[in-house]
MARROTOR-968714 format. One record per residue (C-alpha): residue number from 1; residue in one letter; z, x, y. Coordinates in nm, 2 decimals. Example, Ala and Ser with C-alpha at 12.3 -4.5 7.8 and 13.67 -1.06 7.14 Angstrom:
// MARROTOR-968714
    nr   rest       pz       px       py
     1      A     0.78     1.23    -0.45
     2      S     0.71     1.37    -0.11
// end
This chain:
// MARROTOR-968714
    nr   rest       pz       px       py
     1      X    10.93     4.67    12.83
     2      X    10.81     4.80    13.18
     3      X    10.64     5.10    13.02
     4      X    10.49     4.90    12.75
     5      X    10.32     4.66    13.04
     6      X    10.22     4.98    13.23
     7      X    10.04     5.10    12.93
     8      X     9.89     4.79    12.86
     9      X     9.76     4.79    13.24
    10      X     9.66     5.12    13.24
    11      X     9.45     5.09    12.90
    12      X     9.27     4.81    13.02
    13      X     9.15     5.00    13.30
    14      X     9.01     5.24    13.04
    15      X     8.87     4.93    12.88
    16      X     8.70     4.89    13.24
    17      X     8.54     5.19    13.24
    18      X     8.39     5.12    12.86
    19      X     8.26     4.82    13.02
    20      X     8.08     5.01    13.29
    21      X     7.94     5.24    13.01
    22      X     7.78     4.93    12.85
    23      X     7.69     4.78    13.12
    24      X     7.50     5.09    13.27
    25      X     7.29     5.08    12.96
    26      X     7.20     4.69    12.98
    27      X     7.08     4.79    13.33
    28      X     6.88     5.09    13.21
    29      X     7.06     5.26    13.45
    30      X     7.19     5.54    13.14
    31      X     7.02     5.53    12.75
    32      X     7.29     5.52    12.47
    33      X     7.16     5.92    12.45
    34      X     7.35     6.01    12.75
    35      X     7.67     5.99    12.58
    36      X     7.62     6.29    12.36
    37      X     7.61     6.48    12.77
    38      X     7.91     6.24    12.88
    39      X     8.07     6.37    12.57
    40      X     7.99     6.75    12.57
    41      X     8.14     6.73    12.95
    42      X     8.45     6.58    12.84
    43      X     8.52     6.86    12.52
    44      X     8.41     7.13    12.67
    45      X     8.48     7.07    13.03
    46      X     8.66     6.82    13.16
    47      X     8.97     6.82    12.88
    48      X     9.03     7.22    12.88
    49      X     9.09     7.16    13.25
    50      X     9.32     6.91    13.23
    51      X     9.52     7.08    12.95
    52      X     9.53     7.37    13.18
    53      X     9.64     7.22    13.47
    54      X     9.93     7.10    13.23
    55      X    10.07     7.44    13.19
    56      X    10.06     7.51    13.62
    57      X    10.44     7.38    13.69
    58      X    10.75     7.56    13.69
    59      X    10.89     7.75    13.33
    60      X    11.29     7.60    13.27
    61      X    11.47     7.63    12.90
    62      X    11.46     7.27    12.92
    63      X    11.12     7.27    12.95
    64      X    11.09     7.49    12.73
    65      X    11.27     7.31    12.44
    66      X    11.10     6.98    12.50
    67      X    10.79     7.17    12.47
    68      X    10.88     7.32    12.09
    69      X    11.05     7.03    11.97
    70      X    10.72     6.80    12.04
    71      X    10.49     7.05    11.92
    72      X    10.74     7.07    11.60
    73      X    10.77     6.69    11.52
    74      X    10.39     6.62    11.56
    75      X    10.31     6.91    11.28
    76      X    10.59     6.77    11.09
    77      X    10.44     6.42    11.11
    78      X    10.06     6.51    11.04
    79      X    10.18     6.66    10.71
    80      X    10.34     6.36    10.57
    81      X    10.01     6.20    10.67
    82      X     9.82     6.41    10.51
    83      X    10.00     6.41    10.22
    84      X     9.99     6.05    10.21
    85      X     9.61     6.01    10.21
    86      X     9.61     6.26     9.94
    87      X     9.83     6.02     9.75
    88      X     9.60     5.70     9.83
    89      X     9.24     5.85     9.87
    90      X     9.16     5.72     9.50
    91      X     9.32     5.39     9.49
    92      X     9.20     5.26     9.82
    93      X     8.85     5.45     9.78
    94      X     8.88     5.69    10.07
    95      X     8.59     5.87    10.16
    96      X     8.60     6.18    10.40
    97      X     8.58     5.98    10.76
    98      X     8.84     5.72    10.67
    99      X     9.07     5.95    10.56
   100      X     9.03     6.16    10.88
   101      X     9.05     5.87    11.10
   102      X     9.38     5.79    10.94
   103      X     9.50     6.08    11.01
   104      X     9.40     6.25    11.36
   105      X     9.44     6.01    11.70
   106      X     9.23     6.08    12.00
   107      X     9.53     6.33    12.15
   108      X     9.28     6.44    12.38
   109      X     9.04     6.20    12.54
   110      X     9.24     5.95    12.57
   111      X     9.64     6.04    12.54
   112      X     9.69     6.30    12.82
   113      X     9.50     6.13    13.08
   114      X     9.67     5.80    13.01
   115      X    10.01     5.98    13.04
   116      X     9.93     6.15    13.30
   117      X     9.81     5.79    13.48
   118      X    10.13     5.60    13.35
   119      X    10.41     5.87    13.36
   120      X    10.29     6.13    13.58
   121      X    10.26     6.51    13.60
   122      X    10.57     6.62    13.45
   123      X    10.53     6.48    13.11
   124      X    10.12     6.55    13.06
   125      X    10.30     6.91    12.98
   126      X    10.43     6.77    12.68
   127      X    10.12     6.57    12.58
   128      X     9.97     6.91    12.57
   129      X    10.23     7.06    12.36
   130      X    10.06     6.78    12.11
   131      X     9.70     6.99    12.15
   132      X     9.82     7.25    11.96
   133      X     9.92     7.12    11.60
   134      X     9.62     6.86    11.66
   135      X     9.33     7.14    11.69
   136      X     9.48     7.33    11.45
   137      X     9.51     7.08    11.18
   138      X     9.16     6.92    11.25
   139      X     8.96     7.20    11.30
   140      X     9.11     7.34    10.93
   141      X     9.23     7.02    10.71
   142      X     8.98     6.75    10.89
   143      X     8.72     7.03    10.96
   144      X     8.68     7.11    10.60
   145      X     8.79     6.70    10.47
   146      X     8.47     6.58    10.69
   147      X     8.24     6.91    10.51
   148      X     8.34     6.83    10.17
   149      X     8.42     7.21    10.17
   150      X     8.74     7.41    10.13
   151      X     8.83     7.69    10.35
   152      X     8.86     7.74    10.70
   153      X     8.60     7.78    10.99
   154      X     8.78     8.04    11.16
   155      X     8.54     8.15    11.41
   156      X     8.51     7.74    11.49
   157      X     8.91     7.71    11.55
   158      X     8.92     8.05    11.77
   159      X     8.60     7.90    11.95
   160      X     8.74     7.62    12.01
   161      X     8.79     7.58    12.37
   162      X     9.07     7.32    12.41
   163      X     9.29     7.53    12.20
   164      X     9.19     7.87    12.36
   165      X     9.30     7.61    12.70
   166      X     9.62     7.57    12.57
   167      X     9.67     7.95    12.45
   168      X     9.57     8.04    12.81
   169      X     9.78     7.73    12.96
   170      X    10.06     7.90    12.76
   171      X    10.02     8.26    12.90
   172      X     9.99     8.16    13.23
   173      X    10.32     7.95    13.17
   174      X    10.48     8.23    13.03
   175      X    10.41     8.47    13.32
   176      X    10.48     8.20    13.59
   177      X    10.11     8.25    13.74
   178      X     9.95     8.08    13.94
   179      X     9.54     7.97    14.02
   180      X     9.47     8.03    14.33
   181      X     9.45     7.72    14.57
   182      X     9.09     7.67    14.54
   183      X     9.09     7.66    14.14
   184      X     9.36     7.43    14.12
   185      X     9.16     7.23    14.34
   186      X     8.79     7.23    14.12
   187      X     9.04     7.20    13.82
   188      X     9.20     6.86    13.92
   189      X     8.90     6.76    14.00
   190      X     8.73     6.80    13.66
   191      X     9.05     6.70    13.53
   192      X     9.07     6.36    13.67
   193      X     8.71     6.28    13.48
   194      X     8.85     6.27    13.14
   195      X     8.94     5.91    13.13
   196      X     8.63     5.73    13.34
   197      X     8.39     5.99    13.13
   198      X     8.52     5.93    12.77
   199      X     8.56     5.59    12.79
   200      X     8.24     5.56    12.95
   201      X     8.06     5.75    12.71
   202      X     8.22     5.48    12.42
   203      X     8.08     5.20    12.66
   204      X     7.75     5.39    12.60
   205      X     7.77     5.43    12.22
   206      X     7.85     5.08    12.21
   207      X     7.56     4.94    12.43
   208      X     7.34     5.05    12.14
   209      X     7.55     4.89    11.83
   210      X     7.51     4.55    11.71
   211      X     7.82     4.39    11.83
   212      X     7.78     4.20    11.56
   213      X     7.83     4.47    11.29
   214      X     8.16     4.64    11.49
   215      X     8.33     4.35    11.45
   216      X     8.24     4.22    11.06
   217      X     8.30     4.55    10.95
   218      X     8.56     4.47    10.73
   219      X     8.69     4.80    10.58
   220      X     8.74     4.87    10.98
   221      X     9.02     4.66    10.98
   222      X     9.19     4.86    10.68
   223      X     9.15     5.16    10.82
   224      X     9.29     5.05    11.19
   225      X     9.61     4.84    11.02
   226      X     9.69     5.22    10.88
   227      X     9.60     5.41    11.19
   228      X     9.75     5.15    11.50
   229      X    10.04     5.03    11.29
   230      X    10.17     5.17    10.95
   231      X    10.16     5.53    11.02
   232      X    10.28     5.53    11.36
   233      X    10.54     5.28    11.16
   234      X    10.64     5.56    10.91
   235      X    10.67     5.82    11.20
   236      X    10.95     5.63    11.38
   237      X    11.07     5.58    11.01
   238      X    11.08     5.97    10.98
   239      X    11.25     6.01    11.34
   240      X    11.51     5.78    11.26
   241      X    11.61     5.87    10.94
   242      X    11.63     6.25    11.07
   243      X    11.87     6.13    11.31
   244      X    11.72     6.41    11.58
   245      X    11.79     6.23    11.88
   246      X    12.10     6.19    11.75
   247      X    12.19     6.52    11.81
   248      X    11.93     6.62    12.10
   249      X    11.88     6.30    12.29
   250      X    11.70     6.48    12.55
   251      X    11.45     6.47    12.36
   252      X    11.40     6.10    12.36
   253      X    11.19     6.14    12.66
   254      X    10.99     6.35    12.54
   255      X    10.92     6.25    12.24
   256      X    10.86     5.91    12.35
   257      X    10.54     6.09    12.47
   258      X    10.43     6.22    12.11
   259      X    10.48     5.86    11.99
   260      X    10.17     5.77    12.25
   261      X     9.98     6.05    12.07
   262      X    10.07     5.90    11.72
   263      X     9.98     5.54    11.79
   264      X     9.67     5.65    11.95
   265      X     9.33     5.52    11.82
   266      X     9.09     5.71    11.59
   267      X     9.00     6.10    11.71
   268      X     8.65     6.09    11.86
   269      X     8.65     6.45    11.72
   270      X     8.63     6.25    11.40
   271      X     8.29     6.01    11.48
   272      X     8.14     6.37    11.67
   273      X     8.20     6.59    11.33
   274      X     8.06     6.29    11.10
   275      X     7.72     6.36    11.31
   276      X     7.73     6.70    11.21
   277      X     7.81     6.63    10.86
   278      X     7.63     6.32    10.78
   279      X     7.91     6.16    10.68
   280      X     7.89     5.77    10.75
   281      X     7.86     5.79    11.11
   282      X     7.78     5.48    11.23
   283      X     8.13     5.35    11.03
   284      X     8.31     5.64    11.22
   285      X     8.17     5.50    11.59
   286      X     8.28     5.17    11.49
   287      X     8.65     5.29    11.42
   288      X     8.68     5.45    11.72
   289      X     8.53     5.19    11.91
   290      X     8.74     4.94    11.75
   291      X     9.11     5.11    11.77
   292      X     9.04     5.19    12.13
   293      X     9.00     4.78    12.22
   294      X     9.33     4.70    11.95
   295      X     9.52     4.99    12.09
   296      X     9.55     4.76    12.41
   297      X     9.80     4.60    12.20
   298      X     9.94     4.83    11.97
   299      X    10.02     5.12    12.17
   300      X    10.27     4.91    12.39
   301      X    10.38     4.77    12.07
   302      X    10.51     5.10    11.93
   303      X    10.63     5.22    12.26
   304      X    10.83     4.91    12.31
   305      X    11.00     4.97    11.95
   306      X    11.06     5.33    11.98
   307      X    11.28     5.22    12.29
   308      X    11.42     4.94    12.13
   309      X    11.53     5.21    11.86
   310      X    11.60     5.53    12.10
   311      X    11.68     5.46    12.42
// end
């Protein structure tokens, strides 16, 4: 229960910096425009840090193992997801966004850094074991769901800088090397800006939507009852029925970390593709928008019964 009430503290802070993002924009102090740049920072600059600074501690088998394991069960978990929207795309009407935004959480912008506020250094390196099956699942399954196109973008996915982050965090891991004093410096620094920035860049986005139409949008509420509750529900469903912690409880730790990532709100990967694609973008904003104020509640929710359960 203690960890549920930090998260639930420390996502209300985020909530906080949304706030400042809208506000900013009342005040004509930043135009709704400026998130696309808030954005662009956080991708391509302020996330690959952090995921890199994830990778700078100490190489142990233990490590190691809890690194795998994660990385493991989250590609295990995203395929029963994705078979299941296979399996209810036609009768529920699922078009390309909501059946991404059931499936991929925002690992990134929001997940590491609120791990890394609520539990520390340690375990962010296992939130960014999660980076890998998440890239390399959206930027194939999502990338081509939101195109209406099979086939692979490969020169996208080996572009793609947070995974060529965790490829490099991993080498550098491997071969116990580390930045010099001075990078490690600029790096936390850019590192701690994920949070304020992506949560201000919703508070932005949100500054120029009807309030009125976030909140009557009523397949929303669909969507976020199978993103914030029934498939995080059918992951700890999956976990306990393998009986792995069973066997390897200590992993419960650990894994406690990729249930965060799975009870995490709608990727903002998703609402940024739909732009690209024309695919129903202002529905996709309002999904992210909305799961990131319910995930106040939910994550805690599904933290607090995967200790209940585990630990």
């Amino acid at each position: 229960m203690e960890l549920s009430l930090a998260l639930m503290s420390n996502i209300a802070v985020m909530l906080i910096w949304v706030l400042v993002g809208y506000l900013a924009v009342k005040l004509s102090v930043l135009k709704t425009e400026d998130s696309r740049l808030l954005s662009s920072l956080t991708i391509y600059v302020f996330c690959p840090s952090m995921i890199l600074m994830a990778f700078q501690i100490d190489l142990t088998p233990e490590r190691l193992h809890g690194f795998l394991y994660a990385m493991a069960f989250v590609f295990v978990i995203y395929f029963v997801w994705i078979l299941i929207t296979q399996l209810i795309k036609k009768p529920l009407s699922l078009d390309p966004v909501d059946t991404t935004s059931l499936v991929y959480s925002n690992v990134g912008n929001l997940v590491i850094p609120l791990v890394s506020m609520t539990l520390g250094e340690e375990m962010t390196f296992y939130a960014a074991a999660i980076q890998v099956p998440f890239n390399l699942l959206f930027w194939t399954h999502g990338n081509s769901i939101l195109q209406e196109r099979a086939g692979v973008n490969w020169e996208k996915l080996l572009k793609n800088i947070n995974l060529i982050a965790v490829f490099l965090g991993l080498i550098l891991l491997a071969l116990q090397i580390r930045v010099p004093e001075i990078m490690k410096k600029t790096l936390n620094g850019l590192s701690a800006c994920v949070a304020p920035c992506s949560m201000m860049s919703v508070g932005l986005v949100l500054a120029g939507t009807s309030v009125k139409n976030i909140f009557t949008c009523k397949k929303a509420y669909g969507i976020l009852l199978g993103r914030l509750i029934v498939f995080p529900l059918i992951a700890l469903g999956i976990l306990w029925c393998s009986g792995l912690l069973k066997h390897h409880p200590e992993l419960t730790g650990i894994l406690l970390i990729s249930f965060m990532s799975l009870a995490a709100p709608t990727a903002s990967n998703v609402a940024q593709m739909a732009v690209i694609y024309d695919q129903r973008t202002t529905e996709a904003s309002i999904y992210n928008i909305l799961s990131l104020f319910f995930c106040v509640l939910t994550i805690p929710i599904i933290i607090w019964m995967y200790q209940t359960l585990f630990m």
